[in-house]
C-alpha positions in Angstrom: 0.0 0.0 0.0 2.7 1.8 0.8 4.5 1.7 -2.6 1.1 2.2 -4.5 0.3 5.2 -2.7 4.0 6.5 -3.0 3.7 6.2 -6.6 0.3 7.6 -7.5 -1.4 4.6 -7.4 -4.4 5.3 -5.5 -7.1 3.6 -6.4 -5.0 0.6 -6.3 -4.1 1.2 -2.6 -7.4 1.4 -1.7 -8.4 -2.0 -3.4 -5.6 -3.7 -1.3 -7.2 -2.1 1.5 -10.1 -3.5 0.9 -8.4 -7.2 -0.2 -6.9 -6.6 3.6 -10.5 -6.2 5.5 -12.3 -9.3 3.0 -9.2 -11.1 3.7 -9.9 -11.2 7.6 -6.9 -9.0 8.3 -6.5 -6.2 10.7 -5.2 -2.9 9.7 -2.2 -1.6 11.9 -1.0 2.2 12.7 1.4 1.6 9.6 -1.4 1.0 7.2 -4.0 3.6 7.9 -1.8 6.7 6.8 -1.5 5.1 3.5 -5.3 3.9 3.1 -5.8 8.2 4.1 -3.5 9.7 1.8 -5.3 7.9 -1.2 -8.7 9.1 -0.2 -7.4 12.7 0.5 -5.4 12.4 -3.3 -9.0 11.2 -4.7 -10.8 13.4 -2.7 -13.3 10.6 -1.3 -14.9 12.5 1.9 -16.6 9.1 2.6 -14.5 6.9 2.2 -11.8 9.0 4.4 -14.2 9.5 7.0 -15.3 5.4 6.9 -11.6 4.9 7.2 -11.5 7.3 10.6 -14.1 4.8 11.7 -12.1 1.9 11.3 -9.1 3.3 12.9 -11.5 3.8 16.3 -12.3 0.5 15.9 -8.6 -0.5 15.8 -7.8 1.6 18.6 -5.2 3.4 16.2 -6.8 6.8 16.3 -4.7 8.3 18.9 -1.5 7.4 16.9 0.1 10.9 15.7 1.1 9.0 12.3 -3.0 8.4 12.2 -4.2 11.5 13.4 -2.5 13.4 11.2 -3.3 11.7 8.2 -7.1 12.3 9.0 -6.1 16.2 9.7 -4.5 16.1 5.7 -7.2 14.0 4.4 -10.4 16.0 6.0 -8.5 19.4 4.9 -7.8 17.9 1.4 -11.6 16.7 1.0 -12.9 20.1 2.5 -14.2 19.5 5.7 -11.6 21.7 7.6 -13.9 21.5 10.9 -13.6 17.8 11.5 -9.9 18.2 11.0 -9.7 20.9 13.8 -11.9 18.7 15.5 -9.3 15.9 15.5 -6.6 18.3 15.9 -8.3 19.4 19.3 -9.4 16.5 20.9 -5.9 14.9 20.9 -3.8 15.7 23.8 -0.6 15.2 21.5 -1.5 18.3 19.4 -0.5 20.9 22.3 3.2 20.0 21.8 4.0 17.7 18.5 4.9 19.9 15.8 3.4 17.7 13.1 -0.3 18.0 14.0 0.4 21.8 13.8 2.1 21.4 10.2 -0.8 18.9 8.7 -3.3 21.6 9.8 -1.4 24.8 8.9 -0.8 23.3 5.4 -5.1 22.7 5.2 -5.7 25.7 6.3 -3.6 27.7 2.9 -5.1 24.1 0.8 -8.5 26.0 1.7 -7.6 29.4 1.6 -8.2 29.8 5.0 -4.9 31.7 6.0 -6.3 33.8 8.7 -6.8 30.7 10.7 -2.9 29.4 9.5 -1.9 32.7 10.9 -3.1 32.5 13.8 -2.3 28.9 14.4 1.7 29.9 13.4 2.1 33.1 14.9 -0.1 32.8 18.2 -0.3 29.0 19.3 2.9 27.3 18.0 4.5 30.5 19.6 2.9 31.0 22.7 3.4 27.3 23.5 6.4 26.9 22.3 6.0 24.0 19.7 8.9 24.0 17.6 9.2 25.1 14.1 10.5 23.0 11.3 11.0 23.0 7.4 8.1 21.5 6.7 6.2 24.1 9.1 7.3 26.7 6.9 6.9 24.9 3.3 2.6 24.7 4.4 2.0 28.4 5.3 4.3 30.7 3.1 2.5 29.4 0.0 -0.1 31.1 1.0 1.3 34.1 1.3 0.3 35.7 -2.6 -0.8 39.1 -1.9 1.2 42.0 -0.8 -1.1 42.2 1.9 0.5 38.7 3.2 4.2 40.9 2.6 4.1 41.6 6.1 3.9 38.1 7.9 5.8 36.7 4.9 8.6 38.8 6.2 8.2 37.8 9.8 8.6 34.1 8.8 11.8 35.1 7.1 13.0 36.6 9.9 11.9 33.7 12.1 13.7 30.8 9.5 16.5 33.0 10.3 16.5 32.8 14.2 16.2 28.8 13.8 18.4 28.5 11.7 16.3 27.2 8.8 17.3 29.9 6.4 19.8 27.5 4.6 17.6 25.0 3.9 17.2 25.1 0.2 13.4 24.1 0.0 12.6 26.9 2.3 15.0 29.6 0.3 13.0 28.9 -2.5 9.5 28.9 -1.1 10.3 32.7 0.5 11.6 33.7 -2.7 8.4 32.3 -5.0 6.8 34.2 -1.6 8.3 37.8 -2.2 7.5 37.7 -6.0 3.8 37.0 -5.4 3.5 39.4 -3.1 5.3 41.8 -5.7 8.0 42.6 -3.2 10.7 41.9 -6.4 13.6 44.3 -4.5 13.4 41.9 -1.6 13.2 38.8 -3.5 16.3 39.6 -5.0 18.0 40.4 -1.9 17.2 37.0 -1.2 18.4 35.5 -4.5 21.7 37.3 -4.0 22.1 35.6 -0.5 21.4 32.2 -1.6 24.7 29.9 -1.5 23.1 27.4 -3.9 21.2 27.8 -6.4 19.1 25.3 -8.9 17.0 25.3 -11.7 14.3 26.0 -9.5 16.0 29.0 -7.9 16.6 30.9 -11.3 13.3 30.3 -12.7 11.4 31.5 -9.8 13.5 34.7 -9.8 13.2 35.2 -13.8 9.5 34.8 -13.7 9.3 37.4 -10.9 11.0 39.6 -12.9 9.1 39.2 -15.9 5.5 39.2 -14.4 6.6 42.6 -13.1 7.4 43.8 -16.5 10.9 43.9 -15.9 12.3 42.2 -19.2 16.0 44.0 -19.3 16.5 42.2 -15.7 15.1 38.7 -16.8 17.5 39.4 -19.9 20.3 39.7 -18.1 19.6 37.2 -15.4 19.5 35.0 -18.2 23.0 35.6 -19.1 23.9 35.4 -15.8 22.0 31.6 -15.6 23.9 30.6 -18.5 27.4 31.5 -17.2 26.8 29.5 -14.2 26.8 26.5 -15.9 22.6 25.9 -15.5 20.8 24.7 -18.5 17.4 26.7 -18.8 13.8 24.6 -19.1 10.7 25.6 -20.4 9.6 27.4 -17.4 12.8 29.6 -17.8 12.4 30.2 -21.6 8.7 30.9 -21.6 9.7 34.1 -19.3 13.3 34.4 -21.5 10.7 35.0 -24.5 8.1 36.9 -22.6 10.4 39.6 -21.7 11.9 39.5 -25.6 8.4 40.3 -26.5 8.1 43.3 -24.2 11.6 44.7 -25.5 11.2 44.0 -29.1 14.5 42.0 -28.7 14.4 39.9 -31.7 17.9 38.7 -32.1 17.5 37.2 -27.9 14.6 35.6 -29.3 15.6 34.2 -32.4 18.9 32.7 -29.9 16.2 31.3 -27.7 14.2 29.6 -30.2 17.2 27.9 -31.5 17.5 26.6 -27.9 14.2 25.5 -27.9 14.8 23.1 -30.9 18.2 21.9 -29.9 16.6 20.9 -26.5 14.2 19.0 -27.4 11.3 21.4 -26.2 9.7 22.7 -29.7 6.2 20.2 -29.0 5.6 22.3 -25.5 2.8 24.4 -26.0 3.9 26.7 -23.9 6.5 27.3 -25.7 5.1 27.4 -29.0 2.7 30.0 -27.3 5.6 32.0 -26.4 7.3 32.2 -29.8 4.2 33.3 -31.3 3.9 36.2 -28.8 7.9 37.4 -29.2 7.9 37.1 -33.3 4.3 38.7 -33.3 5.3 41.8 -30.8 9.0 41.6 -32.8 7.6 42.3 -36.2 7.7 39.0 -37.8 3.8 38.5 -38.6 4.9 35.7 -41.4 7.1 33.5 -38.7 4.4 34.0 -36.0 1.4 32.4 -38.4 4.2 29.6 -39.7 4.3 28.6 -35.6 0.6 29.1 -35.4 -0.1 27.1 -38.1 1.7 24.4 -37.6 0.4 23.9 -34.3 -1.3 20.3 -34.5 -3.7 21.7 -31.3 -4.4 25.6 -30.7 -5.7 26.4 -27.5 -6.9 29.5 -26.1 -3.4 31.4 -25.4 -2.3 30.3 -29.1 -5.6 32.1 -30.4 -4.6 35.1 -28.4 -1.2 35.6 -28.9 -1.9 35.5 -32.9 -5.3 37.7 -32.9 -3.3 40.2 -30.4 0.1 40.3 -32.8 -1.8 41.0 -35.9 -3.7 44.0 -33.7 -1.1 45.5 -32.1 0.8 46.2 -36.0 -2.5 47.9 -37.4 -4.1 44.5 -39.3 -7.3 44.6 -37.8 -9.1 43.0 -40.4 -6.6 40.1 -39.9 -7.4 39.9 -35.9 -11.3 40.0 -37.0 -10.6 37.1 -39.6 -9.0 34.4 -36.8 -11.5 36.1 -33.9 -14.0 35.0 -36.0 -12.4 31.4 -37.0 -11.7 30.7 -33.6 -15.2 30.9 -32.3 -16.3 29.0 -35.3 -13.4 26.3 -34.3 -15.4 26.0 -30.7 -12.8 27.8 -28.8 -14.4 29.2 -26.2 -13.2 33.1 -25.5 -12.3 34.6 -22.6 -11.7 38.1 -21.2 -8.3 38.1 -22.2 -8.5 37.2 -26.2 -11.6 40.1 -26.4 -8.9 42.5 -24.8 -6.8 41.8 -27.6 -9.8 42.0 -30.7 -10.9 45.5 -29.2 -7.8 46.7 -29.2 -6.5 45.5 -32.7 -10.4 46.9 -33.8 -9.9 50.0 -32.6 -6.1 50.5 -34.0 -7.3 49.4 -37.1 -10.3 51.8 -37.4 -12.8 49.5 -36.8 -15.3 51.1 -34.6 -18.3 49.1 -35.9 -17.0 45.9 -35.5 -15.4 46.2 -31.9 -18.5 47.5 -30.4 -20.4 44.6 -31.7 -17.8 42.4 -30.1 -18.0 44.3 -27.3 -21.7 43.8 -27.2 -21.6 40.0 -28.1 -18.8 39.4 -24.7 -21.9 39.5 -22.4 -24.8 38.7 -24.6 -23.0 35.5 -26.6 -20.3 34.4 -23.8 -21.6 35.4 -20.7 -18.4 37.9 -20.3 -19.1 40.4 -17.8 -16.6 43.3 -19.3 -14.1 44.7 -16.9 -12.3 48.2 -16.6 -9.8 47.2 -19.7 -12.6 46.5 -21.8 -14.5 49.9 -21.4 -10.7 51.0 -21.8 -10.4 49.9 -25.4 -13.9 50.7 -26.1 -13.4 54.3 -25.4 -10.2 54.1 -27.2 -12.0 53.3 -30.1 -14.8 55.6 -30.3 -12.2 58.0 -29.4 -10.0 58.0 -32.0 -13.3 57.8 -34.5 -14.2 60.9 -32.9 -17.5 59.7 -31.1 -16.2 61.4 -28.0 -19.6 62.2 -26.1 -20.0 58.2 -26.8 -17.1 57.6 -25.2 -18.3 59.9 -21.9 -21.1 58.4 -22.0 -20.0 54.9 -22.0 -18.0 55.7 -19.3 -20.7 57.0 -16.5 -23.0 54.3 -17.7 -20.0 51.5 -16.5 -21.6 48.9 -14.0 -18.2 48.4 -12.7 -15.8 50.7 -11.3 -13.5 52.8 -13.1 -10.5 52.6 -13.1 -7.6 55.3 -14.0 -7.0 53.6 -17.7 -10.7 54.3 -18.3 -10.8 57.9 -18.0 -7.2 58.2 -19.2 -8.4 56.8 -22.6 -11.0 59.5 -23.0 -7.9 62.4 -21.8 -6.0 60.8 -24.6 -9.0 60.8 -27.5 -9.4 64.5 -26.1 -5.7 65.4 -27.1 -6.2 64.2 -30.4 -9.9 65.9 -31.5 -8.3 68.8 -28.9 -11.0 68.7 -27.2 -10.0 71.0 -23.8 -13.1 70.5 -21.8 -14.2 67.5 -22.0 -10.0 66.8 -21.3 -10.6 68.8 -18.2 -13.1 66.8 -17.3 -11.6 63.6 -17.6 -8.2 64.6 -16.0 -10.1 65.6 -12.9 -11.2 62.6 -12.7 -8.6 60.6 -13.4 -5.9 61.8 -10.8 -8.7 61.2 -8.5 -7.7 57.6 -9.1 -4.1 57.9 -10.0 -3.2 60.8 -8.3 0.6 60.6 -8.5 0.7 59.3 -12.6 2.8 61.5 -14.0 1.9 60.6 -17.8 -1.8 62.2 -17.4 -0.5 65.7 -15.8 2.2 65.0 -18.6 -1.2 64.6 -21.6 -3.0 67.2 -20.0 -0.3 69.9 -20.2 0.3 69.1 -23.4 -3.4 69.5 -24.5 -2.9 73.2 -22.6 0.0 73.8 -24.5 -1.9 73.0 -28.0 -4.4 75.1 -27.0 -2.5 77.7 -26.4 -3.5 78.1 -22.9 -0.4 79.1 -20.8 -2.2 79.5 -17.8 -3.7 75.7 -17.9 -0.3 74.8 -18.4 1.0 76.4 -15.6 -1.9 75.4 -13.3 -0.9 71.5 -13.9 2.6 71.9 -13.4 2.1 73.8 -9.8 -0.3 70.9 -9.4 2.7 68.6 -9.9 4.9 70.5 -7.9 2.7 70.3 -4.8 2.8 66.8 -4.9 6.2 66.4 -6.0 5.9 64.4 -9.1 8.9 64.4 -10.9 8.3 63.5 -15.3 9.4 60.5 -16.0 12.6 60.5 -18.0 12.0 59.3 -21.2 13.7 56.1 -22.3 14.0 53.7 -25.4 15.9 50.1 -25.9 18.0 49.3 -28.9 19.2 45.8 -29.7 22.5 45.5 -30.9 24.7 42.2 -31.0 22.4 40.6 -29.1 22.3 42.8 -26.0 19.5 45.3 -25.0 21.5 49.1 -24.6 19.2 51.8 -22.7 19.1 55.2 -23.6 17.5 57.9 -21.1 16.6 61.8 -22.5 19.6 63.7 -21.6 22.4 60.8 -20.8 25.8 61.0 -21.7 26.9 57.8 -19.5 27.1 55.3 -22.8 31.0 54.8 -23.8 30.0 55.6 -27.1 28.5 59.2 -26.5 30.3 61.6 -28.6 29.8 58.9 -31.6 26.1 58.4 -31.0 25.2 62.1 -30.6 26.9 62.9 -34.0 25.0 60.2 -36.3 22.1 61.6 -34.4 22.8 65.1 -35.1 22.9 64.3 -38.7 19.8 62.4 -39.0 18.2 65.6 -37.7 20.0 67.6 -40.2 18.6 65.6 -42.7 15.3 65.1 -41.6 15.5 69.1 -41.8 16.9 69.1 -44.6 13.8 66.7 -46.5 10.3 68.7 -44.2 12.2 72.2 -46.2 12.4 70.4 -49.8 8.7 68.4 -49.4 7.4 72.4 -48.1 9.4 74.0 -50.9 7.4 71.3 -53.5 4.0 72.3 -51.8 4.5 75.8 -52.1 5.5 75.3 -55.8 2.3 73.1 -56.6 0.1 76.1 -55.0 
């Protein structure tokens, strides 16, 4: 049973559990934590709890071995109260640390972490149970919100002070802890401090980086992987690519695709996905569909990262086209893949279509649209110049607004200059953002259009009160293979003095062409 419940074989265990009872045999303390791990893997509530009755019976339920696989199998099947209920009535639980870890870890299995919490910080403490490894490995999981940042870091600090920081299973789970609770500064702190680091290690850090958005540091901790000597996986190249997408580093990706042929990876999905997404975002539309096409089974993601490449270089009517084929296919869509058709509808001039797509989400798919749905769709009535649409759209939201909302109307309103309906929507968006620079940035342009010094003036004392600085602007260049930043007004790149020069003379020469295409206009007049 032991072997068969070891190796997944479940259902199997159970049967020779059963062969064991028909047999006239009598289960022992050694066989009932194996009989209860298969009902808590097959989640059999009745089975489990038939099991608990058996072990009475036996007189085996005041083994800890026993109890505590009825704690993990009543938490895994959902019945957290007649796991507490165990945990309490046994007189073993006040000191035995691993009652308190089979009931910590049910508590984050059912999303109960106020209860783990409390459990950790207030009873193990105040009695002085001690904490272990495994302790640790059942409640930080739970910690994915950066309202959990707090007692996430006070279990750090408390691995430390036993001791347990060096265990490698514990390094990684605070580190997987810090990213989900976006904490990415800290997380890398503790990368930094880590004496040994796996596969695991890397690719936990790399994914942090890149579901933060920041590609040029999963770039480079790539590099920094692959001197070490660690040979990346598919969970490290789907975030490698990810973060090529977001730079628009093609060369990086092309590199990474080669990997993903030479290792043996090119059937993952995920990876296929990826390299759909990073050729798409790159520019290479043709290599994109040759991926897509070839895929033997497209999924939803695959669908997406196709319908949102061909909208995000202007071919809308492309988008519409595989929108269209993938509902017919029986794909079902979700809130993600109608982001990306009301986007590529409204860049593409579409207006027409997306907001019949936009009216289908609800009334086809049962799609209740969010705040970055009413974003696109003002977007696109915006730039057709339906801007009292738009407004309109907006106050009639069933759900709340969020800053992107309203910033999509102060953006049509720049482009129709449309100063007070962009003073209208700038009040309320810095009620929601209140320290984004970009919109005081949009708004002061619109003033400055508008030829309204005093509007101008008025945003930037607005700025200055709450001491918002503009952000710098900034722009990536691949070259050789390596991402080189460039920030408005730095002089910090060894090649300087060479740099401004070329760009010196492109601006002489884009001069140089705006004075001889306005000399031919004035000569056709």
């Amino acid at each position: 049973m032991r072997e068969l419940a070891k190796h997944g074989h479940y259902h199997q265990s159970l049967h020779l559990y059963r062969r064991l009872l028909r047999s006239g045999g009598s289960p022992t303390v050694f066989t009932f934590p194996f009989a209860l791990k298969s009902c808590a893997a097959l989640s059999l509530p009745a089975a489990g709890a038939q099991l608990h009755a058996h072990a009475v019976r036996a007189g085996c339920e005041h083994d800890p071995f026993v109890q505590t696989a009825l704690i993990a199998m009543y938490c895994r099947c959902g019945s957290v109260e007649n796991a507490r209920k165990v945990f309490d009535e046994s007189p073993q639980s006040k000191t035995l640390t691993v009652y308190y870890n089979a009931l910590i870890a049910g508590y984050v299995y059912n999303s109960q972490m106020e209860n783990g919490i409390v459990l950790f910080f207030l009873r193990m403490r105040e009695l002085g149970v001690w904490v272990n490894a495994v302790t640790v490995l059942g409640l930080v999981p739970g910690f994915t919100d950066p309202v959990h940042l707090g007692f996430g870091r006070c279990v750090h600090g408390f691995t430390v002070r036993c001791g347990l920081e060096m265990d490698f299973s514990v390094g990684n789970c605070l580190l997987t802890m810090y990213v989900r609770c976006g904490s990415i500064e800290l997380a890398r702190n503790l990368f930094d401090g880590m004496p040994m680091k796996e596969l695991i290690t890397w690719n936990a850090m790399i994914s942090g980086y890149a579901q933060n958005g920041l590609a040029t540091h999963v770039l480079e901790l790539y590099r920094e992987m692959e001197s070490s000597g660690i040979s990346p996986d598919p969970v490290t190249l789907v975030g490698v690519l990810s973060s090529c997408a977001n730079l628009g580093a093609r060369k990086v990706g092309l590199k990474v695709e080669q990997q993903v042929a030479c290792s043996g990876f090119g059937f993952n999905p995920f990876l296929k996905n990826a390299l759909i997404n990073m050729h798409a975002r790159c520019g290479n539309l043709a290599r994109a569909r040759a991926i897509f096409d070839d895929m033997t089974e497209k999924n939803l993601v695959s669908w997406t990262a196709i319908v949102g490449g061909y909208g995000v270089h202007g071919q809308g009517e492309i988008a519409v086209g595989l929108f269209d084929k993938m509902t017919k296919s029986g794909i079902q869509p979700d809130g993600t893949v109608f982001v990306s058709i009301l986007s590529a509808c409204s860049h593409a001039g579409l207006t027409d279509k997306g907001l019949d797509y936009f009216a289908l989400m609800e009334r086809d798919y049962g799609l209740k649209p969010g705040p970055e749905h009413y974003a696109c769709m003002v977007d696109l009535l915006g730039r057709a110049g339906r801007l009292a649409e738009a407004q309109g759209l907006i106050e009639s939201m069933p759900v709340e607004t969020d800053g992107s909302v309203w910033g999509a109307l102060l953006g049509a309103c720049k482009i129709h200059r449309n100063v007070e309906l962009a003073e209208l929507a700038f009040d309320r968006v810095i009620k929601l953002e209140p320290m984004n620079t970009g919109y005081y940035v949009l708004m002061s342009n619109i003033y400055t259009e508008a030829e309204n010094s005093e509007g101008v003036l008025r945003v930037r004392m607005m700025m200055r009160e709450r001491k918002l600085i503009k952000d710098i602007g900034c722009s990536y260049i691949e070259y050789k293979g390596r991402n080189h930043l460039f920030m408005a007004g730095d002089r910090s790149h060894p090649q300087t003095e060479e740099i401004y020069r070329i760009l010196n003379e492109l601006e002489g020469l884009v001069k140089e062409l705006s004075g001889y295409k306005e000399k031919l206009s004035r000569e056709k007049k």
